[in-house]
Z-matrix of the N, CA and C atoms (Angstrom, degrees):
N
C 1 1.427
C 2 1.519 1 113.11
N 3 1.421 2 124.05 1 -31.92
C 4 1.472 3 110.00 2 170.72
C 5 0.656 4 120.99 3 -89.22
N 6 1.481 5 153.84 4 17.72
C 7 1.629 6 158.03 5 85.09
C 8 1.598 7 103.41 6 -0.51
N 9 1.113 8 131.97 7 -56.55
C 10 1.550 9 139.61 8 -173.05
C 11 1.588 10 91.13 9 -62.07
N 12 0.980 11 120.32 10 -83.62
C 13 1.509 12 123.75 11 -164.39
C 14 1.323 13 109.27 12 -87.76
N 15 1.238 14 130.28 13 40.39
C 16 1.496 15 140.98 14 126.89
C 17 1.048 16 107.48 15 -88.18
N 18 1.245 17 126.41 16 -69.35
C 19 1.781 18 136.69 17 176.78
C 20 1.821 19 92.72 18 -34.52
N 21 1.299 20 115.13 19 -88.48
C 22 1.516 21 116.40 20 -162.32
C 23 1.822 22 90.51 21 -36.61
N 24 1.269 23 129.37 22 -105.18
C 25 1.386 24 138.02 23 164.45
C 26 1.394 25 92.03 24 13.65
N 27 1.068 26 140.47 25 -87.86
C 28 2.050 27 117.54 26 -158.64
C 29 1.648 28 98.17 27 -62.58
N 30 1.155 29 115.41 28 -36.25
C 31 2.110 30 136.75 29 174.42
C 32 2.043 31 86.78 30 -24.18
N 33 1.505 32 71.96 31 -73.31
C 34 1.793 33 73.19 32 177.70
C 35 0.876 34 149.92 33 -81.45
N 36 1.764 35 121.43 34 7.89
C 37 1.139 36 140.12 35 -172.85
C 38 1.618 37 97.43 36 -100.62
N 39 1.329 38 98.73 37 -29.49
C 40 1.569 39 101.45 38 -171.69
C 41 1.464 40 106.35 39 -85.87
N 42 0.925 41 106.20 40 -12.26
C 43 1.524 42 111.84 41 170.21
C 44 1.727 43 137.50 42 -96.06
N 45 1.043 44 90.85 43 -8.56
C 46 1.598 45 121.90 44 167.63
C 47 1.696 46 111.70 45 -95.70
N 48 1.318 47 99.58 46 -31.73
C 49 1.370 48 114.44 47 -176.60
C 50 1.884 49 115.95 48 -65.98
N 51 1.662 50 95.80 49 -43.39
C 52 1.712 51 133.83 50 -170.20
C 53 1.914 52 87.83 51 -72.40
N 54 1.760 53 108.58 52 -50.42
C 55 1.393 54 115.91 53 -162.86
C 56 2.249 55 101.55 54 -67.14
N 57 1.060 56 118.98 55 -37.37
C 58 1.396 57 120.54 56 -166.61
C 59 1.441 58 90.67 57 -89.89
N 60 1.188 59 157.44 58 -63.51
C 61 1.286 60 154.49 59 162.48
C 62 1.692 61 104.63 60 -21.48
N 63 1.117 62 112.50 61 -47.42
C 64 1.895 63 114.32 62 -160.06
C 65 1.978 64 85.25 63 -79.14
N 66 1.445 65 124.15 64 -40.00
C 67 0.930 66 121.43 65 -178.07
C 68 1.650 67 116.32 66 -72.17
N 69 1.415 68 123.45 67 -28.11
C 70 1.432 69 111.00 68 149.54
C 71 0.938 70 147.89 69 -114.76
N 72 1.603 71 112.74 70 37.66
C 73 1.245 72 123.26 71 148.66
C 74 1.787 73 103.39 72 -70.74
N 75 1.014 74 104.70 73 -58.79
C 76 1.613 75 135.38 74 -164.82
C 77 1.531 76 87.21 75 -56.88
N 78 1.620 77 143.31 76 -27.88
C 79 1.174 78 141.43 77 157.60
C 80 1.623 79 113.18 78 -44.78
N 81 1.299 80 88.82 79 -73.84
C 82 1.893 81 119.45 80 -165.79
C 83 1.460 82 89.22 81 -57.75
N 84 1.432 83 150.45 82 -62.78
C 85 1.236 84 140.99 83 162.80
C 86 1.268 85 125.97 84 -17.37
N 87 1.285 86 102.51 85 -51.90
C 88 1.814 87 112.77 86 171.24
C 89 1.265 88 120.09 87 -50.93
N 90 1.836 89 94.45 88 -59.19
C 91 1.511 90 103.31 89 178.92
C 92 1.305 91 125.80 90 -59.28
N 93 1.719 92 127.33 91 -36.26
C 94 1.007 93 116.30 92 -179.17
C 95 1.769 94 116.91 93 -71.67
N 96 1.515 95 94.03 94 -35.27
C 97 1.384 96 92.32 95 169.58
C 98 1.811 97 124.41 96 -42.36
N 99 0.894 98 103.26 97 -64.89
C 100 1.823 99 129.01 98 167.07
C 101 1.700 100 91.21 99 -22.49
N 102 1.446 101 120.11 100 -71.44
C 103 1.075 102 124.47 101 -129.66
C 104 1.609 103 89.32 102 -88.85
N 105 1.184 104 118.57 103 -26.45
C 106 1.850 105 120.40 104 -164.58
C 107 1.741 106 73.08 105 -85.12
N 108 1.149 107 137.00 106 -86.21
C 109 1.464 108 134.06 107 -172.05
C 110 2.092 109 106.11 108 -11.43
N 111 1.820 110 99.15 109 -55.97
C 112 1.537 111 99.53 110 178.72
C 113 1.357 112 96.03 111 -50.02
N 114 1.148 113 117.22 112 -80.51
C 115 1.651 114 119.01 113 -172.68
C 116 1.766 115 132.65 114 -2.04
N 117 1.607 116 79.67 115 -65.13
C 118 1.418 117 91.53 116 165.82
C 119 1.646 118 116.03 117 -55.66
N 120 1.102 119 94.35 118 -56.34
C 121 1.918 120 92.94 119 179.91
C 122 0.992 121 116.07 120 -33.88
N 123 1.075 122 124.90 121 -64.11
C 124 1.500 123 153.96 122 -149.12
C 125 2.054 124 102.65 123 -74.13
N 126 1.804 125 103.87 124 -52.41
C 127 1.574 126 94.55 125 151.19
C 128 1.420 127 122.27 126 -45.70
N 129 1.182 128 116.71 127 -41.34
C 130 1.770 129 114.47 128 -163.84
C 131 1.144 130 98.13 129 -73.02
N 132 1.382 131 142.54 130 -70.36
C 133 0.761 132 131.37 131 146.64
C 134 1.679 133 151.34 132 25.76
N 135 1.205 134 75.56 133 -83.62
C 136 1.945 135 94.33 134 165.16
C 137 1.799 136 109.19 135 -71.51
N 138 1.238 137 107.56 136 -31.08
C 139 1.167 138 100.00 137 179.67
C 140 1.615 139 124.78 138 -83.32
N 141 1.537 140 106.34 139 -31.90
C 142 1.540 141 116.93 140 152.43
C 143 1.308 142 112.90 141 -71.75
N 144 1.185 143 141.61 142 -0.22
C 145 1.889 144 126.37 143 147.23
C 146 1.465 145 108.43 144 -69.31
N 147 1.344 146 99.98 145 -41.68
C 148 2.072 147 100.22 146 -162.32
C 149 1.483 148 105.68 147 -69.43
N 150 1.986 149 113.34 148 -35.40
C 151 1.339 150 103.20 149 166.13
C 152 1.485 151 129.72 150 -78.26
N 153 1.098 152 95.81 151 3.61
C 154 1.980 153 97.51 152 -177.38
C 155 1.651 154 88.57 153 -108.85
N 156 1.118 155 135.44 154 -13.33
C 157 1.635 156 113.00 155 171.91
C 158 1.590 157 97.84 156 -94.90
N 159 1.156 158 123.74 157 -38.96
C 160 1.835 159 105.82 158 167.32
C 161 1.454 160 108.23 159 -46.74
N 162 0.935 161 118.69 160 -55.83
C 163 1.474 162 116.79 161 -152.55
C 164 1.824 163 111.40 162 -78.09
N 165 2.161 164 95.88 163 -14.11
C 166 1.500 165 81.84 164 175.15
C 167 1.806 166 100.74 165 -101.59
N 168 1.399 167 128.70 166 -1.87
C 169 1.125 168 125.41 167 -177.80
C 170 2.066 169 101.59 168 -75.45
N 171 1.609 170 86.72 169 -26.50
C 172 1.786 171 86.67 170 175.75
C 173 1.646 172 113.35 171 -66.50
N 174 1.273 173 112.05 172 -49.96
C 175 1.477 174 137.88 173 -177.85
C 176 1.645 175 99.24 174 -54.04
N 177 1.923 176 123.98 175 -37.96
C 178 1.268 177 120.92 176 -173.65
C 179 1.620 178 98.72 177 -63.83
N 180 1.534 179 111.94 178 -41.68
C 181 1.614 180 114.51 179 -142.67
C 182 1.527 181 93.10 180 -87.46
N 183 1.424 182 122.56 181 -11.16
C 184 1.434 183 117.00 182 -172.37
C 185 1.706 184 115.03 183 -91.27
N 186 1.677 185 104.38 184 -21.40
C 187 1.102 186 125.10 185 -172.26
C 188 1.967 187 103.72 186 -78.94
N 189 1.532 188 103.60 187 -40.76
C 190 1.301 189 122.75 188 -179.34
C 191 1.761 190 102.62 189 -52.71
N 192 1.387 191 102.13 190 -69.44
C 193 1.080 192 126.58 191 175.68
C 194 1.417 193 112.06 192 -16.20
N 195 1.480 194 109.88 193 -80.54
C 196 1.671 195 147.21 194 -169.26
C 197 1.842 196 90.58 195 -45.29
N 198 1.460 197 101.84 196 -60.42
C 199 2.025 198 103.71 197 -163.75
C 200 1.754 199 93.17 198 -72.73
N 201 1.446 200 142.12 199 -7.75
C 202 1.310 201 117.05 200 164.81
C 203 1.177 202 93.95 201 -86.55
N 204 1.078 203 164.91 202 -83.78
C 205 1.202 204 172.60 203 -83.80
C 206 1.758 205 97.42 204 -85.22
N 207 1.886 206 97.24 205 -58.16
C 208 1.135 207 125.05 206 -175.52
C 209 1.291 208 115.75 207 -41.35
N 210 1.774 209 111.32 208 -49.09
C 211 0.799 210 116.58 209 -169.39
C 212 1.761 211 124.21 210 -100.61
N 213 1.295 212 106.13 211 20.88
C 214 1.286 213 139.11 212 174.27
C 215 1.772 214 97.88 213 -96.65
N 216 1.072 215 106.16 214 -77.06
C 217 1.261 216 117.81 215 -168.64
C 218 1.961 217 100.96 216 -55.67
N 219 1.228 218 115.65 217 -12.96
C 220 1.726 219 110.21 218 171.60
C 221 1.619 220 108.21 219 -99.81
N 222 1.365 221 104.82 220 3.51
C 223 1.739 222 111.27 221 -177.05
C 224 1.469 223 90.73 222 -73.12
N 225 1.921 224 92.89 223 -69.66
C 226 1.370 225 111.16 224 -148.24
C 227 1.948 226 91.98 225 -50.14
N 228 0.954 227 114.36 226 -40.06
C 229 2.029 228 117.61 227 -166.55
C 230 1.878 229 111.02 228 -65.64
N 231 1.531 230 96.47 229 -24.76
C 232 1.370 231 96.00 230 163.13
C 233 1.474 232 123.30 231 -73.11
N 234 1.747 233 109.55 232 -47.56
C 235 1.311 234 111.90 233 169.33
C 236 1.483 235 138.74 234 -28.73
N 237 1.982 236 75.26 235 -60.69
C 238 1.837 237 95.32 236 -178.85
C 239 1.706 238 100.19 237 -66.27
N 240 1.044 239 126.55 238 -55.44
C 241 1.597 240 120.70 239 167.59
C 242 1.385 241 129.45 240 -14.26
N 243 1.150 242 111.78 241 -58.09
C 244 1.556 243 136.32 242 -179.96
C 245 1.559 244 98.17 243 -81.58
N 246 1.213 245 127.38 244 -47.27
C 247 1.835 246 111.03 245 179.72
C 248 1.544 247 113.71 246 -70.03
N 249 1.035 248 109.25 247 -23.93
C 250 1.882 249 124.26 248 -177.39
C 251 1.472 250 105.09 249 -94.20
N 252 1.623 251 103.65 250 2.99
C 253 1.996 252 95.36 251 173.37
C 254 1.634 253 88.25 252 -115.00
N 255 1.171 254 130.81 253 -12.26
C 256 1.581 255 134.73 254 -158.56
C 257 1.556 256 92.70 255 -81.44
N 258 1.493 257 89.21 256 -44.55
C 259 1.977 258 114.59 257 -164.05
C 260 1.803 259 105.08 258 -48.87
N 261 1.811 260 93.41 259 -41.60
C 262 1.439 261 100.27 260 -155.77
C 263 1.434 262 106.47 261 -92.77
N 264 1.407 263 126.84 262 -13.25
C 265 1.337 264 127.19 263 -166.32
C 266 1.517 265 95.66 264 -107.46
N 267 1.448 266 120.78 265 16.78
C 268 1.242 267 111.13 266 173.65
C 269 1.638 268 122.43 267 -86.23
């Protein structure tokens, strides 16, 4: 009889053994899942920085743009100012 319940006894050791193994595989599955899921994020991510710095380096050059322009367009208003005060004090 202790042949029987040695045998059963490893029966169940080996089976507890089969049960914590099935539970970390079934871990490490998770995790990699998790982590390829991070992955992805982390592309999107990177790829929504590179389009929000194009789009603000566009936004810099349009802004640049606009204040010469600006300040063209307050030349020419000084000019005309001064020829239309020349005009009138003549």
């Amino acid at each position: 009889m202790p042949t029987d319940k040695t045998l059963e006894l490893a029966i169940s050791e080996l089976k507890s053994a089969i049960g914590g193994l099935e539970n970390a595989i079934d871990a490490r599955a998770e995790r990699q899942r998790m982590g390829a899921e991070v992955e992805g994020e982390v592309r999107r991510v990177h790829a929504d920085r590179a389009r929000l710095a194009q789009e603000l380096d566009q936004s810099e050059f349009r802004a640049n743009r606009l204040e010469e322009v600006n300040r063209e367009v307050s030349r020419r208003l000084v000019t005309a100012m001064e020829t239309i005060r020349a005009v009138l004090d003549r």
